[in-house]
Every structure is written in structure tokens, then in C-alpha cells.
C-alpha positions as CSV (number, residue, x, y, z in Angstrom):
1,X,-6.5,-17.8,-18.6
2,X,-6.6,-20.1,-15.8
3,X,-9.0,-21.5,-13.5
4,X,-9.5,-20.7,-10.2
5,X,-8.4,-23.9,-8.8
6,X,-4.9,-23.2,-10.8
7,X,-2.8,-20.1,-10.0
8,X,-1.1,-19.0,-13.6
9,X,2.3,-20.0,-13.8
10,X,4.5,-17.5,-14.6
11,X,4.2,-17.8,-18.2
12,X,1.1,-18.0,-18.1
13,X,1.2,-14.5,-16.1
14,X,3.2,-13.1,-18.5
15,X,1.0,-14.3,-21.7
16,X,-2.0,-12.3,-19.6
17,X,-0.5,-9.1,-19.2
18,X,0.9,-9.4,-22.8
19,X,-2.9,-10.0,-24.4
20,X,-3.9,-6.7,-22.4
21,X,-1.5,-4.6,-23.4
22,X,-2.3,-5.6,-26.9
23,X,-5.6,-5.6,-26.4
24,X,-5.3,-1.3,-25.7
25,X,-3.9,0.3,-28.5
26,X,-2.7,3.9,-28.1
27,X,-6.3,5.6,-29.3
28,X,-8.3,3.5,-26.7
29,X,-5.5,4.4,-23.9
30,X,-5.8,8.5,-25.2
31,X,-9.4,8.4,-25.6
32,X,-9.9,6.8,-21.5
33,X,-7.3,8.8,-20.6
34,X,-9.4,12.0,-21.9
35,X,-12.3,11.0,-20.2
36,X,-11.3,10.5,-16.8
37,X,-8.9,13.7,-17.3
38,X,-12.4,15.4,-17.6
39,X,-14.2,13.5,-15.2
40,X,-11.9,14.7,-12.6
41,X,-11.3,18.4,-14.1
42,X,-16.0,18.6,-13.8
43,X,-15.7,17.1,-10.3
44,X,-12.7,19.8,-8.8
45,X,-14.9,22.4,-11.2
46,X,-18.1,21.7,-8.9
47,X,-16.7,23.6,-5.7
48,X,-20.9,22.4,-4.2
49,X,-19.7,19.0,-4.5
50,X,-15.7,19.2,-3.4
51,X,-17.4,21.2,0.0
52,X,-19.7,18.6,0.6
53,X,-17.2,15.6,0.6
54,X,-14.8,17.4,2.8
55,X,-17.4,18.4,5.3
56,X,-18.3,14.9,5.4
57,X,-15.0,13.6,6.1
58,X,-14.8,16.2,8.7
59,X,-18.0,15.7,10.3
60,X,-16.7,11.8,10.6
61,X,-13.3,12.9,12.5
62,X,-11.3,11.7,9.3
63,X,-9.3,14.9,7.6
64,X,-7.3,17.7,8.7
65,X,-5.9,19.6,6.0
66,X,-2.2,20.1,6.7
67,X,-0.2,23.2,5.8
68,X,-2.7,25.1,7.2
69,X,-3.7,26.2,3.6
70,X,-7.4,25.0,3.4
71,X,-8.8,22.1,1.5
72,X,-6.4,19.8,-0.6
73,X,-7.6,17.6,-3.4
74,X,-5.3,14.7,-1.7
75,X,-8.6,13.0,-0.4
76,X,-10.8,13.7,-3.0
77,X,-11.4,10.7,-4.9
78,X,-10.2,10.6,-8.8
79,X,-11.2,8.7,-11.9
80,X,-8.6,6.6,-13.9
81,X,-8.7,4.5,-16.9
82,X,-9.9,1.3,-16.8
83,X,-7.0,0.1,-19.2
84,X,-4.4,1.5,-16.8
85,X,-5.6,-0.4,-13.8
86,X,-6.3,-3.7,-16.1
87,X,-2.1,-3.5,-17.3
88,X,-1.6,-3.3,-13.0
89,X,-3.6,-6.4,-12.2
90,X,-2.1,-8.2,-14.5
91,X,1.3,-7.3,-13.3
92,X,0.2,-8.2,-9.8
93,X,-0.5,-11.6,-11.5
94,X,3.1,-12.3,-12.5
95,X,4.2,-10.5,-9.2
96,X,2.5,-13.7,-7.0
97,X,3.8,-16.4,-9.9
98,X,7.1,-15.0,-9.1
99,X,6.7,-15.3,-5.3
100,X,5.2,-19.1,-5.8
101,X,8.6,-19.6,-8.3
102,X,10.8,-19.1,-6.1
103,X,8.7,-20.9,-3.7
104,X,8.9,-24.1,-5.5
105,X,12.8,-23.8,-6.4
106,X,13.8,-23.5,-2.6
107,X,11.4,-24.9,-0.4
108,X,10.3,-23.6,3.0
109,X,13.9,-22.2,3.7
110,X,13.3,-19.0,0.8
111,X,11.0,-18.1,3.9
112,X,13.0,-18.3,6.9
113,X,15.7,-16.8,4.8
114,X,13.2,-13.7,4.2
115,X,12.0,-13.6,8.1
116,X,14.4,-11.6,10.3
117,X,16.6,-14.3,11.3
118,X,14.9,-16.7,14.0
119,X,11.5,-15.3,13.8
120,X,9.9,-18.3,11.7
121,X,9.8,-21.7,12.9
122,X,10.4,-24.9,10.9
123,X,7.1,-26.5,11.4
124,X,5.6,-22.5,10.4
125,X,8.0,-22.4,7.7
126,X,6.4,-25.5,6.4
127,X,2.8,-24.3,7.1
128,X,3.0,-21.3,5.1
129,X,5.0,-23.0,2.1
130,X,2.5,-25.0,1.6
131,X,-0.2,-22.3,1.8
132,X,1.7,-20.0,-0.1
133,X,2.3,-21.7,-2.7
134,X,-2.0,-22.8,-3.7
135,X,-3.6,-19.5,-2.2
136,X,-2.2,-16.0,-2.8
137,X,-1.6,-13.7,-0.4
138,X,-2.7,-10.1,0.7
139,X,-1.2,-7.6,-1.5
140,X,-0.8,-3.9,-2.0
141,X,1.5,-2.3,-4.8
142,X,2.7,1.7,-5.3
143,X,2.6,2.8,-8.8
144,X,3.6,6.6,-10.1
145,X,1.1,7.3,-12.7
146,X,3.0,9.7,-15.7
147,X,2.1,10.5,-19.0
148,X,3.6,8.2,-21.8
149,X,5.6,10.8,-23.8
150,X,5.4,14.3,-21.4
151,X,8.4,16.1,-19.5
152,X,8.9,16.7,-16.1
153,X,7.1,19.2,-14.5
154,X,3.7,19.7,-17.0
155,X,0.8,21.2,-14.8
156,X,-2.5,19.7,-15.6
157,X,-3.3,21.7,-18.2
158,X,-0.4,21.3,-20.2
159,X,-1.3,17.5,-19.8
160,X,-4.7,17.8,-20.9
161,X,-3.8,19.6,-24.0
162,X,-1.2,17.5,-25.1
163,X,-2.9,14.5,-25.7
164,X,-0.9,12.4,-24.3
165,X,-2.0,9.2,-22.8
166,X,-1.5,7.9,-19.1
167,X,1.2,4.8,-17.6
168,X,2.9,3.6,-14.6
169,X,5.7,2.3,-13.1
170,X,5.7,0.8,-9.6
171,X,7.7,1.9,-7.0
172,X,7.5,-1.1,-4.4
173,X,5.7,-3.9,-3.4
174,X,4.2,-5.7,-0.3
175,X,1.6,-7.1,2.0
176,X,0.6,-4.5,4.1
177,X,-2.9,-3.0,5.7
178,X,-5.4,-2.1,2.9
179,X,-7.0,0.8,4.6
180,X,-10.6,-0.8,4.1
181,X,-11.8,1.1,7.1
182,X,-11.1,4.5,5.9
183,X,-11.5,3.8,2.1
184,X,-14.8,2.9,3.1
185,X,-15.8,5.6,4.4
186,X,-14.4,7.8,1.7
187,X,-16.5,6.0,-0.7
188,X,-19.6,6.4,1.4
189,X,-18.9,10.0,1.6
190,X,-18.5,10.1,-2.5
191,X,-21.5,8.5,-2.7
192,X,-23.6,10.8,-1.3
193,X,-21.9,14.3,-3.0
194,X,-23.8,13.2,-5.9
195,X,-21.1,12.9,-8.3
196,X,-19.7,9.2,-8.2
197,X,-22.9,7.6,-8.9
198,X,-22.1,5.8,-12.0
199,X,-18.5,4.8,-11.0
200,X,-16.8,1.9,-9.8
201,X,-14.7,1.5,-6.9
202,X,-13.4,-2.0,-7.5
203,X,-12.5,-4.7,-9.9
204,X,-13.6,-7.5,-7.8
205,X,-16.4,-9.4,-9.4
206,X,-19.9,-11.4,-9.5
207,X,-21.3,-12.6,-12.2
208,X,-19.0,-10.8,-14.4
209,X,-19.5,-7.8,-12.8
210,X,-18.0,-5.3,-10.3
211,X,-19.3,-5.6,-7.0
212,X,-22.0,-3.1,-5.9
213,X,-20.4,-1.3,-2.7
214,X,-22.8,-3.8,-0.6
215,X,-21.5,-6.4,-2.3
216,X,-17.3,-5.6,-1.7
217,X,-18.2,-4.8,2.2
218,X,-19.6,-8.8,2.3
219,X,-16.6,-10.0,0.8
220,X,-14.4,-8.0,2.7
221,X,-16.0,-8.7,5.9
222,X,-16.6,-12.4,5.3
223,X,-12.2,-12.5,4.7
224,X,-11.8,-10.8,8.1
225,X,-13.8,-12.7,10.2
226,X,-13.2,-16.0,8.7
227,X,-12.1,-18.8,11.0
228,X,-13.4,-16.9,14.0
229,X,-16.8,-15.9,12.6
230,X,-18.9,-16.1,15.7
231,X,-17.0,-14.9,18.2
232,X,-15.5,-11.4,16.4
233,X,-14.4,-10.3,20.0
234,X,-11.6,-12.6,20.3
235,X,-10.2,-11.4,17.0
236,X,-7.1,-9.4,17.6
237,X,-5.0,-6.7,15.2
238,X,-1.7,-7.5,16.7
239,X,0.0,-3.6,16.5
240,X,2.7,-1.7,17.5
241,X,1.8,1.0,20.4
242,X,-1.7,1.3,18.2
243,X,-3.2,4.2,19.6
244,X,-0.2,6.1,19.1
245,X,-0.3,4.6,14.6
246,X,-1.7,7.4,12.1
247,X,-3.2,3.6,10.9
248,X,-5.1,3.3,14.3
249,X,-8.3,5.1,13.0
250,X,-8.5,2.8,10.5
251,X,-8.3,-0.2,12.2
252,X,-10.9,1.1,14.9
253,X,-12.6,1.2,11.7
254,X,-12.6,-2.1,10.6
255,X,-13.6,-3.4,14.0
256,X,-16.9,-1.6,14.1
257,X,-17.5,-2.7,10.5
258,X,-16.4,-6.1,11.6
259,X,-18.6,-5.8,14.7
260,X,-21.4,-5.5,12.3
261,X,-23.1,-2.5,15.0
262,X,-22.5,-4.8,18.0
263,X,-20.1,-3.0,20.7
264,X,-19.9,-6.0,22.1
265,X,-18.3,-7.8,19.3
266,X,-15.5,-5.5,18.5
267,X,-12.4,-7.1,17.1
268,X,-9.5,-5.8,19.6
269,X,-6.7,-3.7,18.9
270,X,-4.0,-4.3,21.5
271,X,0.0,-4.2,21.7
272,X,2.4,-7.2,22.3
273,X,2.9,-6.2,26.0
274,X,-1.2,-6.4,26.7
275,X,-1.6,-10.4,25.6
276,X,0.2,-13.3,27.5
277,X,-0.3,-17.3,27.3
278,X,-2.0,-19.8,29.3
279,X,-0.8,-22.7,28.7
280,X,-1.0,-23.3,25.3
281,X,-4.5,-20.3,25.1
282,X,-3.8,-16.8,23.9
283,X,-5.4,-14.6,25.7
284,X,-5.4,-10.9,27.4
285,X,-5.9,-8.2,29.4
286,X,-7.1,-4.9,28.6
287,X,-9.6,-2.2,30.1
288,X,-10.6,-4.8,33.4
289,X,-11.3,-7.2,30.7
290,X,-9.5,-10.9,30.5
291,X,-10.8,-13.2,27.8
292,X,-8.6,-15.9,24.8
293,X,-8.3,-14.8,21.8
294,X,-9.3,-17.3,18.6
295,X,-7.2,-15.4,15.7
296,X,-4.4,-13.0,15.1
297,X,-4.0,-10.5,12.5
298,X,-0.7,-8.9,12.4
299,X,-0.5,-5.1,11.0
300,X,3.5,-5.4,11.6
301,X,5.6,-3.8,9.2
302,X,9.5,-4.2,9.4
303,X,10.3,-0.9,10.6
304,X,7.8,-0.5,13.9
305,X,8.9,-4.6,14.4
306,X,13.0,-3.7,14.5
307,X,12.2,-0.5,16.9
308,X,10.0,-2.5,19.3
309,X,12.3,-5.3,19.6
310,X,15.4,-2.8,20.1
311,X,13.0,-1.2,22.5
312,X,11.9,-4.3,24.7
313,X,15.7,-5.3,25.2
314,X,16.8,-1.7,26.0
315,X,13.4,-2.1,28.9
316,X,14.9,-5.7,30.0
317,X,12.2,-7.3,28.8
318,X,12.6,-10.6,26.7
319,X,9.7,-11.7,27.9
320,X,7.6,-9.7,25.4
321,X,10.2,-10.7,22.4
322,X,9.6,-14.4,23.0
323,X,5.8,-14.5,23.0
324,X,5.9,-12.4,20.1
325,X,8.1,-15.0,19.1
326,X,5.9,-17.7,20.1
327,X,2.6,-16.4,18.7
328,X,4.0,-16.2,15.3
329,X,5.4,-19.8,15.6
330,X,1.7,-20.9,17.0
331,X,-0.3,-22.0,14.1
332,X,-3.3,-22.2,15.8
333,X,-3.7,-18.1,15.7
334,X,-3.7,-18.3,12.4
335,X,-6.8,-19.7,11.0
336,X,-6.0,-17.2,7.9
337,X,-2.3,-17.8,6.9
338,X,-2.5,-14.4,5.0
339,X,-2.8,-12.5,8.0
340,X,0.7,-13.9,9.1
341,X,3.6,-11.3,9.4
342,X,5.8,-13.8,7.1
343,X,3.3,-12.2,4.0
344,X,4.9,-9.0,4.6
345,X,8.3,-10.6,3.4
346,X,6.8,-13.0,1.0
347,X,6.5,-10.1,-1.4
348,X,8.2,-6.7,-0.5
349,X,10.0,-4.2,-2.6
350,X,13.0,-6.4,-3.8
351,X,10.3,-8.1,-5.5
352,X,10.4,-5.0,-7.8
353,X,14.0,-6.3,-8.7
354,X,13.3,-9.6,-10.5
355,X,10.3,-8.2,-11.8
356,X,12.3,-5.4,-14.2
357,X,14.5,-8.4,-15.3
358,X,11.5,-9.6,-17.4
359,X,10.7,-9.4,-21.1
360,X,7.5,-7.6,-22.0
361,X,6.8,-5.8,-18.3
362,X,6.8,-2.0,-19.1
363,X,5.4,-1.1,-15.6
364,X,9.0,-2.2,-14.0
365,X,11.3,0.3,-13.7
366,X,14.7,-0.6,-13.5
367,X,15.7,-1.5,-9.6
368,X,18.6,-2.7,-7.8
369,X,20.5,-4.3,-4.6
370,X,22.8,-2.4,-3.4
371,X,25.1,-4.5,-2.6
372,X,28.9,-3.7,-2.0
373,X,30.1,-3.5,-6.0
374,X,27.5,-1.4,-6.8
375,X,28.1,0.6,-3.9
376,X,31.7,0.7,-4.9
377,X,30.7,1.5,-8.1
378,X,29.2,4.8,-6.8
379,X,32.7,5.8,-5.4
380,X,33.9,5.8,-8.4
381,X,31.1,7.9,-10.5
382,X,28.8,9.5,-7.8
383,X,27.4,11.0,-10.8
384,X,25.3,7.9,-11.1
385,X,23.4,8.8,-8.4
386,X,21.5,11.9,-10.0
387,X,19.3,9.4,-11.8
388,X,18.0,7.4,-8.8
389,X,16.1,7.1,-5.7
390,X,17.2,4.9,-3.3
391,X,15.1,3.5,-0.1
392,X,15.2,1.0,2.2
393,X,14.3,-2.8,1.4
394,X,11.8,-3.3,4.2
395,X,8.9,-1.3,6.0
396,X,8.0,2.2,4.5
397,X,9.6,3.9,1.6
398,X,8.4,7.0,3.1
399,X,10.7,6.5,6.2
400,X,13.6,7.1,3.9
401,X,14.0,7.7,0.1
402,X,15.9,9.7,-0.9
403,X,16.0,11.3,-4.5
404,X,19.4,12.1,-6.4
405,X,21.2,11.4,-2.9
406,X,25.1,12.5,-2.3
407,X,27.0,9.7,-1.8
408,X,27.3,9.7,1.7
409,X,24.0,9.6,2.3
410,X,23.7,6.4,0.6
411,X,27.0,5.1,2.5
412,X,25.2,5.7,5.9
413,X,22.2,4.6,5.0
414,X,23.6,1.2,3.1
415,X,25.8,0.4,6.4
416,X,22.6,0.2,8.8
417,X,19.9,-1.8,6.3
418,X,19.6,-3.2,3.2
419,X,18.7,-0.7,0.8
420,X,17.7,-0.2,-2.8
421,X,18.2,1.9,-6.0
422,X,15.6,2.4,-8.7
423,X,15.9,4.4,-11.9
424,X,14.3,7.8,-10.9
425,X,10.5,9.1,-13.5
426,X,8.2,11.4,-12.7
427,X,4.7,11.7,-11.8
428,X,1.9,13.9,-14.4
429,X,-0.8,15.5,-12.8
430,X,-4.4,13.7,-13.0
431,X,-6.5,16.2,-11.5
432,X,-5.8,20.3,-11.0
433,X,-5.1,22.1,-7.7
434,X,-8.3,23.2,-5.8
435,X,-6.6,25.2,-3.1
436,X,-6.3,28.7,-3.9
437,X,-4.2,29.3,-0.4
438,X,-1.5,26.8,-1.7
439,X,1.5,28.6,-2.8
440,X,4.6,26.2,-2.1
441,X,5.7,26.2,-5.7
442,X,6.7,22.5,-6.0
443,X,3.5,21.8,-4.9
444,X,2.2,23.8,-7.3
445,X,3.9,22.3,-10.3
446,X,1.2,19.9,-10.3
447,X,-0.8,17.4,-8.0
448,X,0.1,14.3,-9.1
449,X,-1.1,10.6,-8.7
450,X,0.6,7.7,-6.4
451,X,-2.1,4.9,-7.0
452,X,-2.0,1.6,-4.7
453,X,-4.0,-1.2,-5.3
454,X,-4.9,-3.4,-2.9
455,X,-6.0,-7.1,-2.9
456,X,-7.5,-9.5,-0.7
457,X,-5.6,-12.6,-0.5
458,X,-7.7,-15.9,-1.7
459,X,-10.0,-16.9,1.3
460,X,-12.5,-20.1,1.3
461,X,-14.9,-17.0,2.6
462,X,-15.0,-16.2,-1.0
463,X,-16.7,-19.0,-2.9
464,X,-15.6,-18.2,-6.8
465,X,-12.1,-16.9,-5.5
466,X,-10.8,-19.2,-2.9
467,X,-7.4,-19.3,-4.1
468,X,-6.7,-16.1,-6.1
469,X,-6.2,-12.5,-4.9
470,X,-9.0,-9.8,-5.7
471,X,-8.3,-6.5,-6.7
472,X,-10.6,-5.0,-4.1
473,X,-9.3,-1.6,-4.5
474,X,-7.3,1.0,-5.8
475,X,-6.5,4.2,-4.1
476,X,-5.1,7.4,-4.8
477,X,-2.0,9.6,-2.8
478,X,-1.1,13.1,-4.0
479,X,2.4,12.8,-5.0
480,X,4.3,16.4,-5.9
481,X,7.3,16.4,-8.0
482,X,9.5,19.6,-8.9
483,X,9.8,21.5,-12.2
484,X,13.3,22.0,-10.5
485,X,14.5,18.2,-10.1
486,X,17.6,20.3,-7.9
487,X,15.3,21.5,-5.3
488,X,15.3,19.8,-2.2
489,X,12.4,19.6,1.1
490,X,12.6,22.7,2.8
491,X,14.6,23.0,5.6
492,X,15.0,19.0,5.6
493,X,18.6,18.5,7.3
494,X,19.1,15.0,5.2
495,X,18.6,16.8,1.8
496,X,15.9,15.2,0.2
497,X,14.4,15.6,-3.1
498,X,11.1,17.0,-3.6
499,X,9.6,13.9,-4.8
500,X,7.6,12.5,-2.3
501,X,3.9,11.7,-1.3
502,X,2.3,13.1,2.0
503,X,4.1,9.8,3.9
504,X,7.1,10.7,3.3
505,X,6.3,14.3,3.6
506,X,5.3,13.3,7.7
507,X,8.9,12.6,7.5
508,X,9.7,16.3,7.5
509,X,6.8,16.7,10.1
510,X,8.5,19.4,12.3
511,X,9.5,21.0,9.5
512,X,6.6,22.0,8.1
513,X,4.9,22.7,11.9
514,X,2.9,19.6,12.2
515,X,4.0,18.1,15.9
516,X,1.1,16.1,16.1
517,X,2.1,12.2,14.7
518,X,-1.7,11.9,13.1
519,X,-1.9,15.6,12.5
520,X,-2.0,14.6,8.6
521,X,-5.4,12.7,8.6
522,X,-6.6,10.9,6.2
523,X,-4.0,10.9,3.1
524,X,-5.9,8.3,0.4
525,X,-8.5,8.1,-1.3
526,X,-10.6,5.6,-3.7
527,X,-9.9,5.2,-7.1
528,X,-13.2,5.5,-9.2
529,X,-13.3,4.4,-13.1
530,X,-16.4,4.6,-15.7
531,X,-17.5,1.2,-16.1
């Protein structure tokens, strides 16, 4: 194990995840498995309980059921085995000494290379290599949680019974917003239903222990304000059009946690087009208000960035592009290097690829470039294409996988991004259905678990973890998949497959009646595991 002054090489990573998975034989993996199986099944069963965390979400502004079908157990927190999420961070582990590999081989070019072309400057370039390569990053990655040896399609019943034990593969990777705001709350509100008392919402540690949930809101809060710690106003989440983000609740969120209850010394949450330079100061204008701002946190992913810059030079306006441009290449703003928009490419989805070329990584499914043979070699045998999901290389998968796609789907696609094809599993069901008024019967054929887990990249904030990433949390997405792996999203006009978490089921928003963009509300929740 290494030292927290020394990142694990990738060996190193790889010995780690190899002494876990030894570590949990198959009876300890069946026996956790059972118990958080049941955990969750006495939790759904306590309909006192399940009321009483919804209301309190509500009464806080933060869910809306959608379907206009009652209460949906995609924001009630579940239990999962301690093993599971043990084999994830250790995979994380060899997922940053990948990153710091390829690093080292190529130098501060693997960056610019990464960046969309002229968005990172040399002298930035070799900023973050540097940084990048001693202090790991933020991180968040998507895992599909299935039973080891169980078919498609087995309700949660048919799970419980079988004795089965739980895994994962993950689906993507990439530094992205960790949700702290909401997740908070969530936990809060799961604290005070009574039943979550003697869980834990975290693997970050003190003294060899998890963090109390006092303890994880210090760390978090002492990460975000680092570098600008006295003067919290002047802190800015750099966003695209944020009040218009279904993420925008979460970042006002943060800023009143950051604030610490002071209005006064809210972080601010403000567009490209509402901060300009003076000379070489940051500063803006917003609400009659005109003060500098001491540090930038971007909440950029690739998507919103490509639309807003198509945007600004359909409106004429370059100016916006180039002090974009210029407060990226500024590295002044950036007192915390992990809040930099380059982490967002550092470690992204294609990371998946190099990641299943490894010995002795079970939680990699297989993944691919498509680049033009393999595209090619879809012309010849489209048949290939029943076994995989394919989605996009950068910004949200839930802005365009598609399951089992035809082939001209994936032509389209392929011509206007890079895109992606991983070997197609299934999800099993961790916890039943608690809404008697659902009747969609894919849904039906079982809630099942997306997990994420999120870390906090290394921060000087954090005394015994200035270098490494902490797991702060995991959290939990419903995640339906069909008995019928034929069946396709109703009424959806590009065909896709039933496969799909509640992101990408926004995608088919008008579809399904919701014409609101944040109608959804809050779709996550906190991972809790028996200590």
C-alpha cells in the first residue's frame, strides 16, 4: 500500500485491487449481499419511514415524482455491500495511475491533445502536468450493479431467492460535479426517518474510520473554499446558462453550505457572458453588483461547452469565446488545479478503454473506439451491433446511447463526434418497486441500481490526504432494463433501447409529457452500507 506522499504506480494499483478481490471470497460477497438485499427490502417495507423521507425532500423543494405515478424509490437511499464498493475504489486507484502513465510517457502535450483543440495553453499545459501528475484529481465513475451469475430481466425477488451475489461493471468515467449539495441534503433527510442511523455514507476516513456526517461536510467544505477561504463571495461556479441546468439546485446548494449561513458570502453562480477582465482582474457584474473574483470552479461538461461556443459565434460574439478562452489559460483563477475544465478530459469515458485491456480488472467491460475499421467492420456484419451500446466519448452518456443500435444510427452519430462501443450487461434489482400506480412494464421488470462514486481530488485542505482522492461518496440512480432486450423507449423517434437511467430517460422528455427541463427533480441518492 502506498503512502500518501506516493501515488501507487500502476502496478502497484493493480496489486491493490488484486489483494481485495482475494480478500472476499464468494460466501463473504453472498452473505453482504443478503444483508443489504434485506436492509433495503425492511426500509421499502416501512411505508412510515419511505413517507417521511419523501415529504422531506418535498418540503425542501427537491423531488417531483415524474410519470405522474406517485412516489418512486429512485431517491430513496439504498444499502450495498461494503465488498462491492471496496473492488470500485480500488479500480478508481488504477484508473488515476493510468491517467499519471500516460502523463509521464507524453508530457504536457497528452493534455492539449485531450482539450478541444486550442483551449489549453502551453504555459497551462505545463501547470497542470505537473499537478496532475503528484495530486489526483476530482473523480466520478458510473457502475451497473448485476448479479454475478443471474439472467436478464430477474425482479427482486427472483434475486433474493437465488442466492446470488452482487458485481459491477462501469459504464464511463470522468470528472464531473459531485452533487454534494443535494446528496447532502438527502442524507440529512435519511437521517432523521429513523432508519439510516447505524449506516455509513462514505469511505473517507479519520483515524481509521469513516467520517461522521459532520466530519465529511468539513472536509468537503474546507476543498471548496480552499485558496479563497476568506473571501467565499468572490468564488465563482463558472456554468452554462445556470439557472436554466437541472444541476443549478445543486450548486445553489453548495453555495449556502459554502456560505456557512452568511448571505453575504455566497459563492456566485454566473454564465460566461456575466464576467469580463480588468486588466489582468476577473471580475463581474450581476444583480447591480460589480466586485473581482479570487477563484474559478468550472462545472463545464463537453456537451453544454460545444453548444455555447456554436452558440456565441452564430450571436457574433467572439468576445465571450476568447475570455472563456483566457480564464482557462489564467492560472491565477485556479488556486485549486482540480477545479480546472482540463480534469474533465484528463479522465473521461475512453479511459474505460485501456482499462478493459488489463489483466485481473473484472469491473471493465469490454469497450471500444470506433474508429473507421471498426465502423467498416459493422458494414459488413451489422449483426454485431445487437451486443452493444454505443455513446458518445465526451459529455453525458445520457445525451445519446444507444442500445443494440441499427447501423445507421451509429453511421450518423460516428460522422458528428467521436463515439464509443461497449459490450452491452444488465442491471439486477437491489431494492423492490414501492409505487403501486407504476405499470410501464419495463419498468416494472425491476428497479435496478446505477451507482456513482464520487471523489474529492487531493487538496492541502485535507491534512492526511493531500495528494490522493477520497471516496466521499457513492450514490445511487434507478436504472430499468427490459425482460424484452427488443423493446425500445416509447414513442422515442431514434429507437432506443430500454436501458437507460432517468438522465437519459429526460432525453425522451416530451415523450413521456415532461416539458419542464427540471421537471425530473432530484434523480440520486446516497449510497448507505453497514459498517
Amino acid at each position: 500500500m502506498c503512502n500518501k506522499e506516493n501515488l501507487p504506480s500502476l502496478e502497484q494499483a493493480l496489486e491493490m485491487l488484486q489483494e481485495i478481490e482475494k480478500k472476499v471470497d464468494e460466501g463473504i460477497r453472498i452473505a453482504q449481499t443478503r444483508r443489504a438485499l434485506e436492509k433495503n427490502e425492511r426500509i421499502t417495507q416501512n411505508k412510515k419511514v419511505v413517507d417521511g423521507y419523501y415529504q422531506s425532500l418535498i418540503d425542501k423543494g427537491l423531488f417531483v415524482p415524474i410519470y405522474g405515478a406517485g412516489d418512486l424509490p429512485w431517491a430513496l437511499p439504498l444499502h450495498m455491500p461494503p465488498y462491492l464498493i471496496e473492488i470500485l475504489w480500488a479500480t478508481s486507484r488504477i484508473l488515476y495511475a493510468l491517467a499519471r502513465k500516460h502523463l509521464k510517457d507524453e508530457g504536457p502535450d497528452y493534455l492539449i491533445k485531450r482539450m478541444p483543440e486550442g483551449w489549453i495553453t502551453e504555459e497551462m499545459a505545463e501547470i497542470l502536468h505537473r499537478y496532475y501528475l503528484t495530486v489526483e484529481p476530482d473523480l466520478a465513475f458510473d457502475v451497473l450493479v448485476y448479479g454475478a451469475n443471474s439472467k436478464r430481466g430477474m425482479d427482486f425477488d427472483e434475486f433474493k431467492a437465488s442466492g446470488d451475489h452482487l458485481y459491477a461493471k462501469i459504464l464511463e468515467a470522468q470528472s464531473v460535479d459531485t452533487y454534494y449539495g443535494w446528496l447532502r441534503e438527502c442524507i440529512r433527510s435519511a437521517r432523521n426517518t429513523g432508519a439510516y442511523d447505524d449506516s455509513v455514507f462514505t469511505l473517507a476516513k479519520r483515524d481509521n474510520r469513516p467520517l461522521t456526517d459532520a466530519e465529511l461536510d468539513e472536509q468537503v467544505l474546507a476543498t471548496y473554499i480552499h485558496g479563497s477561504e476568506n473571501h467565499r463571495e468572490r468564488i465563482l461556479f463558472l456554468e452554462i446558462d445556470p439557472r436554466n441546468q437541472p444541476s443549478f439546485q445543486n450548486l445553489a446548494l453548495l453555495a449556502k453550505f459554502m456560505s456557512q449561513g452568511d448571505p453575504t458570502g455566497e459563492p456566485l453562480i454566473l454564465d460566461p457572458q456575466d464576467v469580463s477582465f480588468e486588466g489582468d482582474q476577473l471580475g463581474y457584474r450581476w444583480e447591480g453588483k460589480t466586485e473581482t473574483i479570487n477563484k474559478v470552479i468550472s462545472r463545464l461538461v463537453d456537451t453544454d461547452f460545444q453548444k455555447f461556443l456554436k452558440k456565441m459565434t452564430a450571436e457574433g460574439k467572439p468576445e465571450v469565446i476568447e475570455r472563456l478562452r483566457r480564464i482557462y489559460a489564467t492560472p491565477a483563477l485556479w488556486p485549486d488545479l482540480s477545479k480546472h475544465i482540463a480534469g474533465f478530459y484528463l479522465i473521461d469515458k475512453s479511459s474505460i478503454t485501456n482499462l478493459c485491456m488489463l489483466e485481473g480488472v473484472g469491473v471493465a467491460p469490454q469497450t471500444h473506439n470506433i474508429t473507421p475499421s471498426l465502423l467498416e467492420s459493422f458494414r459488413k456484419n451489422p449483426d454485431q451491433l445487437k451486443q452493444l451500446a454505443v455513446k458518445p466519448l465526451h459529455g453525458m452518456s445520457s445525451k445519446g446511447v444507444f442500445v443494440s443500435p441499427d447501423l445507421a444510427v451509429v453511421e450518423k452519430y460516428c460522422s458528428e463526434e467521436p463515439m464509443l462501443a461497449q459490450d452491452m450487461f444488465w442491471a439486477t434489482p437491489v431494492m423492490p418497486n414501492i409505487n403501486e400506480e407504476l405499470t410501464d412494464p419495463d419498468a416494472l421488470a425491476g428497479f435496478c441500481s446505477e451507482t456513482r462514486l464520487v471523489f474529492h481530488a487531493g487538496s492541502p485542505a485535507i491534512p492526511n490526504s493531500p495528494n490522493e482522492a477520497r471516496c466521499i461518496l457513492a450514490l445511487s440512480r434507478t436504472h430499468y432494463t427490459s425482460k424484452d432486450p427488443t423493446r425500445k423507449i416509447k414513442n422515442d423517434a431514434a429507437g432506443r433501447g430500454w436501458f437507460s437511467n432517468m438522465g437519459a430517460i429526460l432525453a425522451v422528455k416530451n415523450e413521456l409529457g415532461m416539458t419542464d427541463k427540471r421537471e425530473a427533480g432530484l434523480g440520486m441518492a446516497p449510497i448507505c452500507w453497514l459498517d
